[in-house]
Structures are given as structure tokens and as C-alpha cells.
C-alpha positions as CSV (number, residue, x, y, z in Angstrom):
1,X,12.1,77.3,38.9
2,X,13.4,74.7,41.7
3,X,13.7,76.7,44.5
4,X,12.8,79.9,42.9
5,X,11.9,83.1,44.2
6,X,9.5,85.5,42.1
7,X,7.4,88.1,43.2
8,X,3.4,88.7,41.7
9,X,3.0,90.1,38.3
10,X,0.7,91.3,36.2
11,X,0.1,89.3,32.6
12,X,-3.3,90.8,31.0
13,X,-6.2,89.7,33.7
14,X,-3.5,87.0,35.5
15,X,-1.8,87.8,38.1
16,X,0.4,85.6,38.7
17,X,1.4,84.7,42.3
18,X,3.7,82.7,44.2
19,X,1.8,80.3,46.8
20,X,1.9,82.0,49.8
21,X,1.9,85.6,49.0
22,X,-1.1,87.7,50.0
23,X,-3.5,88.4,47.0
24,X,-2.4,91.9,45.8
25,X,-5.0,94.4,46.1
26,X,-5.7,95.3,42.6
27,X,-5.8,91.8,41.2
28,X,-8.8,90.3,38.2
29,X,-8.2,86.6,37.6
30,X,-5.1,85.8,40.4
31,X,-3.0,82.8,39.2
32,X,-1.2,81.0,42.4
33,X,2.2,78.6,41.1
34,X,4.6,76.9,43.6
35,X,8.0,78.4,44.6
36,X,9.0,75.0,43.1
37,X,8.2,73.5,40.4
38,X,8.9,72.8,36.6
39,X,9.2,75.6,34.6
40,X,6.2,77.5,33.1
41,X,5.9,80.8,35.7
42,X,5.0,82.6,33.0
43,X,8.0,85.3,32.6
44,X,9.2,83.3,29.3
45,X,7.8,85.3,25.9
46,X,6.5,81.7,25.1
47,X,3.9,81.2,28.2
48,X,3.2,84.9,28.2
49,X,1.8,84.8,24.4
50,X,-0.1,81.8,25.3
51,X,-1.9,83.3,27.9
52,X,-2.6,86.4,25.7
53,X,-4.2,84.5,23.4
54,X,-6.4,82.6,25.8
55,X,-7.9,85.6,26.8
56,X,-8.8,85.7,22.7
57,X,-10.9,82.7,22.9
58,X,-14.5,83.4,23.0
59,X,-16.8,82.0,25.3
60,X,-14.7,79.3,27.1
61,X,-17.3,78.1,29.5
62,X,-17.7,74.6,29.1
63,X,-14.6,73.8,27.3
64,X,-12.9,71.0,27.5
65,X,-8.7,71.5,27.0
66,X,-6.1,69.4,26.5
67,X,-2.0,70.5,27.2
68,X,0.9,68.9,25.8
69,X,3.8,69.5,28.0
70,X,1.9,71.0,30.4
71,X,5.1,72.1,32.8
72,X,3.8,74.1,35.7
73,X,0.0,73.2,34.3
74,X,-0.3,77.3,34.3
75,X,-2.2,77.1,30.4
76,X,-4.5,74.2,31.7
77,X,-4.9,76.1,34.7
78,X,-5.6,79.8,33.0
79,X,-7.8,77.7,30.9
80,X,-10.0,76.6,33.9
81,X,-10.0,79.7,35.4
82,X,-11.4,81.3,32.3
83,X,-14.4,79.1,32.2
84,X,-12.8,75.9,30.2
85,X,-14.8,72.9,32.1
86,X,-11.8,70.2,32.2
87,X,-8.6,70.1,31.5
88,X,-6.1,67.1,30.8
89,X,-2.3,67.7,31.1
90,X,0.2,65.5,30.1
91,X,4.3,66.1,30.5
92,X,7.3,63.6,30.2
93,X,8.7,64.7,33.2
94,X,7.8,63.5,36.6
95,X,8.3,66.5,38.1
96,X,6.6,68.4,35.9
97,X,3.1,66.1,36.3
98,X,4.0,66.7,40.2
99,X,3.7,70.6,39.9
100,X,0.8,70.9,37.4
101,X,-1.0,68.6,40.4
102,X,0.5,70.9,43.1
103,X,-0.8,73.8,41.3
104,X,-4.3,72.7,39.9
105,X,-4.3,72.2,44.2
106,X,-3.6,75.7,45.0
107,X,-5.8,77.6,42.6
108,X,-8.5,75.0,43.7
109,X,-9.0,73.1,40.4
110,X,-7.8,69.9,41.4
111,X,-11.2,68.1,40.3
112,X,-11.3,69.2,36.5
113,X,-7.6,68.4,36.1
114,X,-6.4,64.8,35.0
115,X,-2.5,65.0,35.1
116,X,-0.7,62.5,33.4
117,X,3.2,61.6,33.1
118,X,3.8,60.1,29.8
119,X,3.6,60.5,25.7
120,X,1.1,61.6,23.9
121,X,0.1,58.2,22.8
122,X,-0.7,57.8,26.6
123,X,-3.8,59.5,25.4
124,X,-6.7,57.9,24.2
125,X,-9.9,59.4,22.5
126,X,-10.8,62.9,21.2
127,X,-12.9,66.0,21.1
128,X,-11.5,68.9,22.5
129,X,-12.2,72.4,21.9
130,X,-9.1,73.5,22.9
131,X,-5.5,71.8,22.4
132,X,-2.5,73.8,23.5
133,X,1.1,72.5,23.0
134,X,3.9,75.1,23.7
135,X,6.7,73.0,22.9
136,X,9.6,72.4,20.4
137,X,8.7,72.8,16.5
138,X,10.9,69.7,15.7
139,X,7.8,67.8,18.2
140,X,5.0,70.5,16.8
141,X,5.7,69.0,13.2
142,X,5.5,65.4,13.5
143,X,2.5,65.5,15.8
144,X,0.5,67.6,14.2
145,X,-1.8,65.3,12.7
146,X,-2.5,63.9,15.9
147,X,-3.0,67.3,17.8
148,X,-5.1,68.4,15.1
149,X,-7.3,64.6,15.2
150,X,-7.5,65.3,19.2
151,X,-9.4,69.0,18.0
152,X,-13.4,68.9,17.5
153,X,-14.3,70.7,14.3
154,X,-14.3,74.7,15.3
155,X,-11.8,74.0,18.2
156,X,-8.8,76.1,18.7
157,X,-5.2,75.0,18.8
158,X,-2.3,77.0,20.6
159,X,0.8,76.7,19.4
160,X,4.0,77.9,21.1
161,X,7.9,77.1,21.2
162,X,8.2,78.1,17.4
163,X,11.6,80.1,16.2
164,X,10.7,82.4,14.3
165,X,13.0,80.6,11.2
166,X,10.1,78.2,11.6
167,X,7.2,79.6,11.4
168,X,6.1,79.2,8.0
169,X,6.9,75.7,8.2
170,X,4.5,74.9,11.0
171,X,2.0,77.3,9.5
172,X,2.2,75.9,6.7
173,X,1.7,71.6,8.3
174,X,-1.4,73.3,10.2
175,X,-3.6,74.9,7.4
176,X,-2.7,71.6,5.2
177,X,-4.5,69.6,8.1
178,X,-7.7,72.0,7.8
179,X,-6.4,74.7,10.0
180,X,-6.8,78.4,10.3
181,X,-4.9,81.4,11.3
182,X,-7.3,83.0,14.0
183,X,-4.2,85.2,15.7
184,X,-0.5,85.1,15.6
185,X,2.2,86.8,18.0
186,X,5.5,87.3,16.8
187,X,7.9,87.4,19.7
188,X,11.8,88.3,20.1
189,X,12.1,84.8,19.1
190,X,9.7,82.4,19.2
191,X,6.3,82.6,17.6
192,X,2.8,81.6,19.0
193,X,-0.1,80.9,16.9
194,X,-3.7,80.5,17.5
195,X,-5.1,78.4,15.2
196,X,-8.9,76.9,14.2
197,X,-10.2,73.2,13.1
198,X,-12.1,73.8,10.0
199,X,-15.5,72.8,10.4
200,X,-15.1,70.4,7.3
């Protein structure tokens, strides 16, 4: 999205606007991202299921979120703006860490986001109610045990970046580690699930 030019559109209650655009007139929860950035606008099937199923979560005041490859920040930042308390965001890449600050900026959430460019082990602690990773499946699978430690019992987990040959398999690693199915969508090609930590 270096350089990119995309107009405001419409993705359940986000709009979704590029920084610097007027705020369009008929407009519920707007969404502002850089003209540059990493990628993460939200036009890919991936990043418009996860946002669907944010809107799913019930009662997301307070929350505290956690997103693993956090691009553009945009799930972090939809998070916020749906109530979530604090978000943490963590990417490999640089520039990626660089936009999610940019944008946590613009939408005026700079304070409840801690941005960090590194690995997951970068990350110390638990307890969050919320854990979204829309990655690869071939990084889904081996950290799953860790994403689902990082959940508090009753949390929710969001899981995107999933071919759709894959999707029992990461199903399947989930609900072993005391997961369950709340919501799945089943895209052209990838699939995005919308899990929930057993309470025991």
C-alpha cells in the first residue's frame, strides 16, 4: 500500500478512510489509514472477515487485545474503536510497526496502543480477552499454544490467513488446546475463525 491511492469504503459500521479525506456524510464508526503504509487497508477477504467478526464480539468495553502481525494496526485499531481498552501490536517488519503508530495517531488512539517490532517471544506476560493473528497457517500452527496461553479463560481468538485446504487442521490444533468454534467465515480462499478459551 506504499504510495497507494484508495478511496473511502464501507465494511459493516467501518468506514474506512484514507488520512486526509473529508469524513463522508453517512459514516457510523470512520476508520482513517495512511496513504502509506504496510498492507492491511482492509480490501483483502482476510482483513474484511476479521473485522466482521469483531463486530460479533459482545461487549468489548474494557478489553484488552493483543495483534500478531498487526500490519497497518487496522484490527487493533477497530478493536479500540469498538470499546476494547488497550491494544498491543506486534509485526516483524519495521515498517509495518511504523504505520500501525501512524495510524493508532490518526484515529486518535495513540495512548492505548503499545507497538512493538519483533517476535512473539518479544512478548512477555498474559491475559487478554482478545488475541487476533491474521497470518500464515504454517505460523498459526506452531504458535498456537502460545496464542492460546496469551488468552484469559472466556477470551476470544481471531484467526485469519487460513487456505481453505487448511482449515480443519487449524480447527482441529485450536479445540485440542480448549478452544471453541464461536463463528467461522469461509472465504474465496482463505478462512477466518472466531474462536473461544474454554473456561476450564
Amino acid at each position: 500500500m506504499y504510495g497507494r491511492i484508495f478511496t473511502p469504503f464501507q465494511l459493516g459500521r467501518f468506514t474506512i478512510i484514507p488520512e486526509g479525506d473529508p469524513l463522508p456524510e453517512s459514516c457510523n464508526v470512520p476508520l482513517y489509514l495512511s496513504k502509506k503504509g504496510a498492507f492491511g487497508s482492509g480490501e483483502h477477504e482476510t482483513t474484511a472477515a476479521c473485522l466482521a467478526m469483531l463486530e460479533k464480539i459482545p461487549a468489548m468495553s474494557g478489553m484488552k487485545t493483543f495483534d500478531l502481525g498487526s500490519g497497518t494496526g487496522i484490527l487493533a485499531i477497530a478493536a479500540l474503536l469498538l470499546g476494547a481498552e488497550t491494544a498491543v501490536a506486534i509485526d516483524i517488519e519495521w515498517p509495518a510497526a511504523v504505520s500501525c503508530a501512524a495510524n493508532a495517531s490518526l484515529n486518535g488512539v495513540s495512548n492505548r496502543v503499545l507497538t512493538i517490532c519483533g517476535e512473539l517471544d518479544s512478548l512477555s506476560g498474559a491475559g487478554f480477552d482478545l488475541v487476533m493473528a491474521n497470518i500464515y497457517a504454517d505460523i498459526l500452527m506452531p504458535l498456537a499454544e502460545r496464542l492460546v496461553e496469551l488468552t484469559l479463560p472466556g477470551g476470544h481468538i481471531l484467526l485469519s490467513g487460513i487456505p481453505l485446504q487448511d482449515k480443519y487442521d487449524i480447527w482441529r490444533r485450536y479445540t485440542m488446546l480448549g478452544c471453541t468454534e464461536v463463528n467461522a467465515v469461509i472465504g474465496e480462499e482463505f478462512v477466518t475463525y472466531l474462536l473461544r478459551k474454554n473456561l476450564s
